[in-house]
HTML snippet that shows the backbone in 3Dmol.js (N, CA, C, O; Angstrom):
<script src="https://3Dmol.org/build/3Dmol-min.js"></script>
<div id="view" style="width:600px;height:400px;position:relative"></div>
<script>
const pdb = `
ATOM      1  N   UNK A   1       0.839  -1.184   0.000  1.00  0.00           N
ATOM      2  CA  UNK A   1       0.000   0.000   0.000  1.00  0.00           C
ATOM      3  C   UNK A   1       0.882   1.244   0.000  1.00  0.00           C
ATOM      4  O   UNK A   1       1.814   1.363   0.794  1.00  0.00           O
ATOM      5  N   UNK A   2       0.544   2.237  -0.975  1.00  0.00           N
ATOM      6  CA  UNK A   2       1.416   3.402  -1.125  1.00  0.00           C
ATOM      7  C   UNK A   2       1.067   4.009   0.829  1.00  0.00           C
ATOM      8  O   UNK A   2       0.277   3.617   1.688  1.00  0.00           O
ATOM      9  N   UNK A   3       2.140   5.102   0.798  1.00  0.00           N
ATOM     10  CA  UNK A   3       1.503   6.114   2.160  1.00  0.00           C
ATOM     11  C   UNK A   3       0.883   7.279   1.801  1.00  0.00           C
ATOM     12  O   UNK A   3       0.341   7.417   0.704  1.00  0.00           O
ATOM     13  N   UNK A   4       0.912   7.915   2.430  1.00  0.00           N
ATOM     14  CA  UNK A   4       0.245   9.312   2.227  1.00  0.00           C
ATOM     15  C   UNK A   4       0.637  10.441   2.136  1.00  0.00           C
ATOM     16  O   UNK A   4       0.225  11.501   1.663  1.00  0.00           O
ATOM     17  N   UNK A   5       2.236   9.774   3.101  1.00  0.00           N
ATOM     18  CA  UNK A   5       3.586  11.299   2.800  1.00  0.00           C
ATOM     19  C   UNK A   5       3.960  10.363   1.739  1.00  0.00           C
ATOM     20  O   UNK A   5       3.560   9.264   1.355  1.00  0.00           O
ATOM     21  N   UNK A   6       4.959  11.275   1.373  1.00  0.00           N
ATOM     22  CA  UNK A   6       5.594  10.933  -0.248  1.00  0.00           C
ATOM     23  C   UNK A   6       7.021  10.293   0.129  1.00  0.00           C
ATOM     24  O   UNK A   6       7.891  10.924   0.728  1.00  0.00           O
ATOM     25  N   UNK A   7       7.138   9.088  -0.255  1.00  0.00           N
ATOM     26  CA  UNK A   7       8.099   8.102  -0.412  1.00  0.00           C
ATOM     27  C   UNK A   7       9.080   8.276  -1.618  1.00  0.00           C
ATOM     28  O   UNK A   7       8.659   8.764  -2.667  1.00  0.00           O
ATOM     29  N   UNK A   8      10.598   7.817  -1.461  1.00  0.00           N
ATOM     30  CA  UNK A   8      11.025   6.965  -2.620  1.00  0.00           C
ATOM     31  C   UNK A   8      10.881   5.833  -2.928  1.00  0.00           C
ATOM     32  O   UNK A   8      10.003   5.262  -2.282  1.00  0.00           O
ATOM     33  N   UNK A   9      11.498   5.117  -3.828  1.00  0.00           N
ATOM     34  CA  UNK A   9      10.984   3.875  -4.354  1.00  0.00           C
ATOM     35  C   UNK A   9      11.925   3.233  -3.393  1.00  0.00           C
ATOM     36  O   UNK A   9      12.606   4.004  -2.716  1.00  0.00           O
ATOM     37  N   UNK A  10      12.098   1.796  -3.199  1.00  0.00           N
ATOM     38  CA  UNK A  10      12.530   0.912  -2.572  1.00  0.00           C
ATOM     39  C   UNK A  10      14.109   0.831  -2.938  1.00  0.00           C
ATOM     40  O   UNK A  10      15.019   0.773  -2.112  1.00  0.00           O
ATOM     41  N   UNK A  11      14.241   0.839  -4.347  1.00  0.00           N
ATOM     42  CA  UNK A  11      15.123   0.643  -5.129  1.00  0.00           C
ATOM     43  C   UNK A  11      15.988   1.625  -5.269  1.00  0.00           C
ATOM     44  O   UNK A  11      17.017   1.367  -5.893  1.00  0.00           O
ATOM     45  N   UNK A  12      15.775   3.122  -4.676  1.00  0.00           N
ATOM     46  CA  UNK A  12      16.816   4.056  -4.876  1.00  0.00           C
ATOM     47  C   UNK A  12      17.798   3.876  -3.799  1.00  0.00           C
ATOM     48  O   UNK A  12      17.798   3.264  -2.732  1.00  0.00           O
ATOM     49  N   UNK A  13      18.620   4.603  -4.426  1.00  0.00           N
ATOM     50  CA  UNK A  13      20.298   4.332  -3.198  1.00  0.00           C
ATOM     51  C   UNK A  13      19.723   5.832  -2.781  1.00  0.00           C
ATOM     52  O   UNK A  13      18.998   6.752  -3.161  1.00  0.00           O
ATOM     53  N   UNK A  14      20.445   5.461  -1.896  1.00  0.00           N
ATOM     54  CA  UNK A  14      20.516   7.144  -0.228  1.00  0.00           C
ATOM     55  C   UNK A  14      21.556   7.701  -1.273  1.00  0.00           C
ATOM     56  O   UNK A  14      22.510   7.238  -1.899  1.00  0.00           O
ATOM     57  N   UNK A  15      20.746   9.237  -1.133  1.00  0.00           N
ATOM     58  CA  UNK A  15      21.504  10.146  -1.585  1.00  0.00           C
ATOM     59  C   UNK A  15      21.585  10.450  -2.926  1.00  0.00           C
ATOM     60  O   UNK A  15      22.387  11.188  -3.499  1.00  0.00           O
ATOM     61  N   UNK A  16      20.057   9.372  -3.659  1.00  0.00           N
ATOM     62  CA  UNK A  16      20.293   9.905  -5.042  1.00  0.00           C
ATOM     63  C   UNK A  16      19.125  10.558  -5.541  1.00  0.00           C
ATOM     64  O   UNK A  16      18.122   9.846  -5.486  1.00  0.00           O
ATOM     65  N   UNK A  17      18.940  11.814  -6.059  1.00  0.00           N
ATOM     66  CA  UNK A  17      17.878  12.218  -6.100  1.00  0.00           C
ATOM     67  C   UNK A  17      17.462  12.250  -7.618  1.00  0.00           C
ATOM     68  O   UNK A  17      16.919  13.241  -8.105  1.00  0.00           O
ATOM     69  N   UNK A  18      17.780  10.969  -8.431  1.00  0.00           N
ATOM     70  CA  UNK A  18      17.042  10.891  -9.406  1.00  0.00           C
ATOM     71  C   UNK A  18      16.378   9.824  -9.712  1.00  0.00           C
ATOM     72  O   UNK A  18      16.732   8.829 -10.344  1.00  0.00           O
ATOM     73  N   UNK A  19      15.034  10.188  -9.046  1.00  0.00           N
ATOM     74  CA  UNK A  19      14.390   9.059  -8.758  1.00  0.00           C
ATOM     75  C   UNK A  19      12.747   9.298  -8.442  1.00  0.00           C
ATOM     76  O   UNK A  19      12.729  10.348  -7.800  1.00  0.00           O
ATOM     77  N   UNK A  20      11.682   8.929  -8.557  1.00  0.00           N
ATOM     78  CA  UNK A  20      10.531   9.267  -8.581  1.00  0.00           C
ATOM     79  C   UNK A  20       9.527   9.200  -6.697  1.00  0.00           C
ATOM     80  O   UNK A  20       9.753   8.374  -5.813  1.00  0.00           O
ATOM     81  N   UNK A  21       8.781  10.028  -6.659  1.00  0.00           N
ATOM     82  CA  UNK A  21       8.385   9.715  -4.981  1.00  0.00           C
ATOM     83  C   UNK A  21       6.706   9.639  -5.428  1.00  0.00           C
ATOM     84  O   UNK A  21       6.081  10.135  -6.365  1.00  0.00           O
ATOM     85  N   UNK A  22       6.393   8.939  -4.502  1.00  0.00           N
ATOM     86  CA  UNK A  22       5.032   8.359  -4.823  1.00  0.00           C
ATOM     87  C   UNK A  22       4.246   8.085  -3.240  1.00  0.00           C
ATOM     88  O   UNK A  22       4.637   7.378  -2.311  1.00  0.00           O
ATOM     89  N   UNK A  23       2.762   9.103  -3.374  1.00  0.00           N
ATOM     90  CA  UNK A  23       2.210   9.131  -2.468  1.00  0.00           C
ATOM     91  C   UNK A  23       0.439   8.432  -2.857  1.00  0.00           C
ATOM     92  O   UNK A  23      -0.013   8.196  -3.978  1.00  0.00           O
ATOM     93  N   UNK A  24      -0.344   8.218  -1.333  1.00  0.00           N
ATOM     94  CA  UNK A  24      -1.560   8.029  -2.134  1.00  0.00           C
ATOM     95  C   UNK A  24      -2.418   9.505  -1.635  1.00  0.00           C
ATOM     96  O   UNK A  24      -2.200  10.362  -0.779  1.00  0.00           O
ATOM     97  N   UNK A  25      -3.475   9.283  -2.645  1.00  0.00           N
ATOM     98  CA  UNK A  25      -4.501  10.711  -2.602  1.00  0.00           C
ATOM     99  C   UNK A  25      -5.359  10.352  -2.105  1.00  0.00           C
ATOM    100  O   UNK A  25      -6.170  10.753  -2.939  1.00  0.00           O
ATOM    101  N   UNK A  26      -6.084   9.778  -1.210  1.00  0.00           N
ATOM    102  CA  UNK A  26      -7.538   9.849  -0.828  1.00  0.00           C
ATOM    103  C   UNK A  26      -8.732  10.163  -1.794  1.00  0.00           C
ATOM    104  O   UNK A  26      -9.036  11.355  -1.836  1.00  0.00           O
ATOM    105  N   UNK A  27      -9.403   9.383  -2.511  1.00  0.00           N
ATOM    106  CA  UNK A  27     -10.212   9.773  -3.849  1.00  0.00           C
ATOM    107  C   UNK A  27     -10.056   9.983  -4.747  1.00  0.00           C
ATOM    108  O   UNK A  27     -10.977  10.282  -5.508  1.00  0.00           O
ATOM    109  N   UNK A  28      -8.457   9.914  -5.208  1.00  0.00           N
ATOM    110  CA  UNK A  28      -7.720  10.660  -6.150  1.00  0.00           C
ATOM    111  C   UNK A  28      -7.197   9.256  -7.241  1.00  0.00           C
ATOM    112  O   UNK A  28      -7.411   9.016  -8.430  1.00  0.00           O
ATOM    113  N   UNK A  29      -6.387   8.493  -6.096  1.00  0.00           N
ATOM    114  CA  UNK A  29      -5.750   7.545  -6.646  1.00  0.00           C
ATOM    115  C   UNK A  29      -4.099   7.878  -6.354  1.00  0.00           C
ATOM    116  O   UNK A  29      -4.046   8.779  -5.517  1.00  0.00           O
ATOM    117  N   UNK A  30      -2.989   7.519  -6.698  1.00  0.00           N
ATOM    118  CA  UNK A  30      -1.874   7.913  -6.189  1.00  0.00           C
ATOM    119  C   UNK A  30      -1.240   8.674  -7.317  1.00  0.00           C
ATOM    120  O   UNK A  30      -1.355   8.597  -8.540  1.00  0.00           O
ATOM    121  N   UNK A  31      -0.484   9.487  -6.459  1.00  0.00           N
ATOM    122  CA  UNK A  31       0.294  10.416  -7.211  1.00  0.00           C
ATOM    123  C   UNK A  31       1.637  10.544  -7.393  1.00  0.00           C
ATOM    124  O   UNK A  31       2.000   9.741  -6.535  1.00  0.00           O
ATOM    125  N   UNK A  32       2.549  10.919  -7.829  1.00  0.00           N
ATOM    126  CA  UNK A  32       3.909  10.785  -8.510  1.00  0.00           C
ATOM    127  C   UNK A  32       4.892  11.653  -9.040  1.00  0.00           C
ATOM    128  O   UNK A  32       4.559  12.382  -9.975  1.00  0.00           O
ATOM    129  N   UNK A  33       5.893  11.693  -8.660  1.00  0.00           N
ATOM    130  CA  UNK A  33       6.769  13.143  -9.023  1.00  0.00           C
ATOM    131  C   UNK A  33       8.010  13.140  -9.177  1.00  0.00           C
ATOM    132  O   UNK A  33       8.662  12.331  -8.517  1.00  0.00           O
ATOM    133  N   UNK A  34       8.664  14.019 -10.064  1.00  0.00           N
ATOM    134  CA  UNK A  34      10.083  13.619 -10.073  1.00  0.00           C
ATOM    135  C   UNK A  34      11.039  14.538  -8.663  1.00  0.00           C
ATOM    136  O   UNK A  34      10.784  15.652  -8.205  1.00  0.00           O
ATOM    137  N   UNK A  35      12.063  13.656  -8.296  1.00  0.00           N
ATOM    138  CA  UNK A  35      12.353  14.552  -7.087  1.00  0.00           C
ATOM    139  C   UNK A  35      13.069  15.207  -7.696  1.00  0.00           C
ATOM    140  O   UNK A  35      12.760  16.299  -7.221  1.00  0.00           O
ATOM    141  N   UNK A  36      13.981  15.461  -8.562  1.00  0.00           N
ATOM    142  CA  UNK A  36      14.771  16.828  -9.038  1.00  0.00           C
ATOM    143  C   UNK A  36      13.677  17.818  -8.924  1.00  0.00           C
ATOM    144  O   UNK A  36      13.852  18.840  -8.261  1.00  0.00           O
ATOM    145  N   UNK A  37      12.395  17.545  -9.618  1.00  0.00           N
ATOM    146  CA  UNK A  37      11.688  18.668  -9.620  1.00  0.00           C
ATOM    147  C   UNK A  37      10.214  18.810  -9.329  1.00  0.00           C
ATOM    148  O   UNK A  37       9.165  18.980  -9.949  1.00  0.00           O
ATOM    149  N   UNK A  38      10.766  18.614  -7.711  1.00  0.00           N
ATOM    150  CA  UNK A  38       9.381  18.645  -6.789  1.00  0.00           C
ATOM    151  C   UNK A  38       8.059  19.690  -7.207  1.00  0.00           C
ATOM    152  O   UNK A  38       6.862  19.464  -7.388  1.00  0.00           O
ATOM    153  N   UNK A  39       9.077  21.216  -7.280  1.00  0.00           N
ATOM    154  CA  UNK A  39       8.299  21.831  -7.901  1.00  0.00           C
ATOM    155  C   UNK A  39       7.381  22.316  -9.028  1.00  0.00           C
ATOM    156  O   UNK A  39       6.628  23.275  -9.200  1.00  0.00           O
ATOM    157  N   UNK A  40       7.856  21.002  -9.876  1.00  0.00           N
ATOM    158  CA  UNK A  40       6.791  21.346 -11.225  1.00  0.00           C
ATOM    159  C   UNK A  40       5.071  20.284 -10.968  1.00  0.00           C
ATOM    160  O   UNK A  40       4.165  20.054 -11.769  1.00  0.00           O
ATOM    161  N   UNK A  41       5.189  20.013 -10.008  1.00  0.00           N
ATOM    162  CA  UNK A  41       4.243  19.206  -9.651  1.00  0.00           C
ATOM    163  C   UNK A  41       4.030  17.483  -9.568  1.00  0.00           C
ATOM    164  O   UNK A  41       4.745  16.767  -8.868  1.00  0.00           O
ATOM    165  N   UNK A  42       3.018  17.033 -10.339  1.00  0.00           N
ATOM    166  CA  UNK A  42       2.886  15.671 -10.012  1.00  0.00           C
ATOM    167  C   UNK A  42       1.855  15.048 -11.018  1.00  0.00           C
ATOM    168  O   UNK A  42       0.962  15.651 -11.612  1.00  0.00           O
ATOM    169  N   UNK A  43       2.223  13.461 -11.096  1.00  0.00           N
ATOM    170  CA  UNK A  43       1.140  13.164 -12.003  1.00  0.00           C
ATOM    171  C   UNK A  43       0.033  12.101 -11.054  1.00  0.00           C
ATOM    172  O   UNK A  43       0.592  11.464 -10.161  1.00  0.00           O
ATOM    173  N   UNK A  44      -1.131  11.943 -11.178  1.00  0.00           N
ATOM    174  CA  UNK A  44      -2.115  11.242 -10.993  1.00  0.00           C
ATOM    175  C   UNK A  44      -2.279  10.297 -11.768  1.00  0.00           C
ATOM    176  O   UNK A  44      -2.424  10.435 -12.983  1.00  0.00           O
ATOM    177  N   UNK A  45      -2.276   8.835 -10.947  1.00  0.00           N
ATOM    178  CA  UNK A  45      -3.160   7.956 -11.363  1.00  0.00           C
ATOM    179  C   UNK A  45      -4.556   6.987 -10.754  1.00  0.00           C
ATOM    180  O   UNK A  45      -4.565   6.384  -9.681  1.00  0.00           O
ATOM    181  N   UNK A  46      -5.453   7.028 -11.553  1.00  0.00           N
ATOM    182  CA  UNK A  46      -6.345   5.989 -10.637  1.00  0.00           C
ATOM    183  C   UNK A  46      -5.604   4.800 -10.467  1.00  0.00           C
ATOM    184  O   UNK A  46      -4.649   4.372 -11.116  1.00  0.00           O
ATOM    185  N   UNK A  47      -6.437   4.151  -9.098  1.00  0.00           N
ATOM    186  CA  UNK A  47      -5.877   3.290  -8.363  1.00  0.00           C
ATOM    187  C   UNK A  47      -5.286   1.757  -9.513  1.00  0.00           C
ATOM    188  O   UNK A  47      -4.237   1.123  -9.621  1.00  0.00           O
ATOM    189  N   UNK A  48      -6.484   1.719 -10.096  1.00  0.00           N
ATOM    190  CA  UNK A  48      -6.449   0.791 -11.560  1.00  0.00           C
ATOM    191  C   UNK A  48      -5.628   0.543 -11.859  1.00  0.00           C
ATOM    192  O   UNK A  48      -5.134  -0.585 -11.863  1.00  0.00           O
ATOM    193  N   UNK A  49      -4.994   1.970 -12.381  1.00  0.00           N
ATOM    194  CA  UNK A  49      -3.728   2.384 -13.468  1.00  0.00           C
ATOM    195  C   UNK A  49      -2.623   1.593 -12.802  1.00  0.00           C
ATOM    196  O   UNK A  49      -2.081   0.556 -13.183  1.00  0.00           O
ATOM    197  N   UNK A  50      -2.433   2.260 -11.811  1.00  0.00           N
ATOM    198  CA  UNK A  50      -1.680   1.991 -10.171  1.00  0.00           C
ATOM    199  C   UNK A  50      -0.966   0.616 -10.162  1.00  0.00           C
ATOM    200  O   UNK A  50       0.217   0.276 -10.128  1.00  0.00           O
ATOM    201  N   UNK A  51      -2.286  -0.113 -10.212  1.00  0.00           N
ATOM    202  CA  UNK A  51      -2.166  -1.284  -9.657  1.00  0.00           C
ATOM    203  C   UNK A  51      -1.842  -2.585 -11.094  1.00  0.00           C
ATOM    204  O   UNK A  51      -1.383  -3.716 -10.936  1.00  0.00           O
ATOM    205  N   UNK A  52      -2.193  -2.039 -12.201  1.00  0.00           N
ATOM    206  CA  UNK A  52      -1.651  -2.494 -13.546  1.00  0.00           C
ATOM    207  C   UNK A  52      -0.554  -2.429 -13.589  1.00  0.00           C
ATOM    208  O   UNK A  52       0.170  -3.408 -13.769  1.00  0.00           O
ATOM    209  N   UNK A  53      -0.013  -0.846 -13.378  1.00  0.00           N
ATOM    210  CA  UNK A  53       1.151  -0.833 -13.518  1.00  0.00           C
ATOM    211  C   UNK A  53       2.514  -1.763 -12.554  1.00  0.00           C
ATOM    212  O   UNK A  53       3.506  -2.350 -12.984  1.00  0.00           O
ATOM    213  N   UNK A  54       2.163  -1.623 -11.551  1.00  0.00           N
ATOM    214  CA  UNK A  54       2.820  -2.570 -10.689  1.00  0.00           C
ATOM    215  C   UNK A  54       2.414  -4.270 -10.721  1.00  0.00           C
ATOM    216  O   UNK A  54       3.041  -5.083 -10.042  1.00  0.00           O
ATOM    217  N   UNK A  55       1.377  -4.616 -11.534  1.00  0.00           N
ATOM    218  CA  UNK A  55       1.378  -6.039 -11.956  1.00  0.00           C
ATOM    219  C   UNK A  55       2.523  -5.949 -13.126  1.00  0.00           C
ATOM    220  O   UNK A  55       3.446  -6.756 -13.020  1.00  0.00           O
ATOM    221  N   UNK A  56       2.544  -5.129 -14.122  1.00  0.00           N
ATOM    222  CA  UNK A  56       3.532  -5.748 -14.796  1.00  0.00           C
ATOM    223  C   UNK A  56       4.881  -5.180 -14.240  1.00  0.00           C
ATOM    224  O   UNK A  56       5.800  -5.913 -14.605  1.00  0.00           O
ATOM    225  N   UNK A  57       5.268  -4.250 -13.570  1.00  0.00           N
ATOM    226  CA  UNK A  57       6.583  -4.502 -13.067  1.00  0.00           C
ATOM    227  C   UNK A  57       6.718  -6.200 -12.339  1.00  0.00           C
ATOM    228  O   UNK A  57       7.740  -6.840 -12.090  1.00  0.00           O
ATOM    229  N   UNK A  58       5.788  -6.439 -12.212  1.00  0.00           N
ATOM    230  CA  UNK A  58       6.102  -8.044 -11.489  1.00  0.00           C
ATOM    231  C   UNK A  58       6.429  -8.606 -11.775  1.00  0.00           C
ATOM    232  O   UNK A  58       7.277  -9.310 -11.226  1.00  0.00           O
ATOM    233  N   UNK A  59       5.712  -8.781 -13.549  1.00  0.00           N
ATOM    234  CA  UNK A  59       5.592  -9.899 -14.143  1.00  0.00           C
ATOM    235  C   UNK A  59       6.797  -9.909 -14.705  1.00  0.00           C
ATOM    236  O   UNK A  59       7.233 -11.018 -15.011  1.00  0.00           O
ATOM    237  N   UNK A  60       7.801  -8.481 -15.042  1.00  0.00           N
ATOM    238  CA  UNK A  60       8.892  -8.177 -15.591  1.00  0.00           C
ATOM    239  C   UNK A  60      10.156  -8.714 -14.492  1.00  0.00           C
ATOM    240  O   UNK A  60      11.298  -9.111 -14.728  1.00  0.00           O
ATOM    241  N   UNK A  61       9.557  -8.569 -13.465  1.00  0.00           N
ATOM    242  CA  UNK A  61      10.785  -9.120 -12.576  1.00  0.00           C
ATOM    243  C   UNK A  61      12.001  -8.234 -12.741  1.00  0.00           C
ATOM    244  O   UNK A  61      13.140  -8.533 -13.097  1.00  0.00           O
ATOM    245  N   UNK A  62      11.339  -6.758 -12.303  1.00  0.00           N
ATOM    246  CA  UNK A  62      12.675  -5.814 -12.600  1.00  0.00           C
ATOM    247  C   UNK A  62      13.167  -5.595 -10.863  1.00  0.00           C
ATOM    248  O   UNK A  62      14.162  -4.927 -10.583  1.00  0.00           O
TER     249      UNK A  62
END
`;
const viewer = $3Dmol.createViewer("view");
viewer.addModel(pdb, "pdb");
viewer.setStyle({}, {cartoon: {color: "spectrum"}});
viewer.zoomTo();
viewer.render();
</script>
């Protein structure tokens, strides 16, 4: 289950900030951002999307 503050991925090394952070939205679905550039905002996905998408990272075995 995503959280609600904004995470890195599992897979980044400490100290590298090129790398994506991913929170969930409450009604929204979860959201997503690059950390170089917190400030340009974020993308949304429904939970669906979400959860597709992380079936096939699975199935890829990355």
């Amino acid at each position: 289950m995503i959280s609600a503050q904004w995470a890195k991925a599992s897979y980044s090394q400490k100290g590298m900030d090129n790398c994506v952070e991913c929170r969930s939205a409450p009604g929204h679905g979860v959201l997503v951002r690059d950390t170089q550039h917190r400030r340009l905002g974020h993308l949304e996905f429904p939970v669906s999307e979400w959860e597709g998408f992380l079936r096939s990272l699975k199935q890829r075995k990355l």
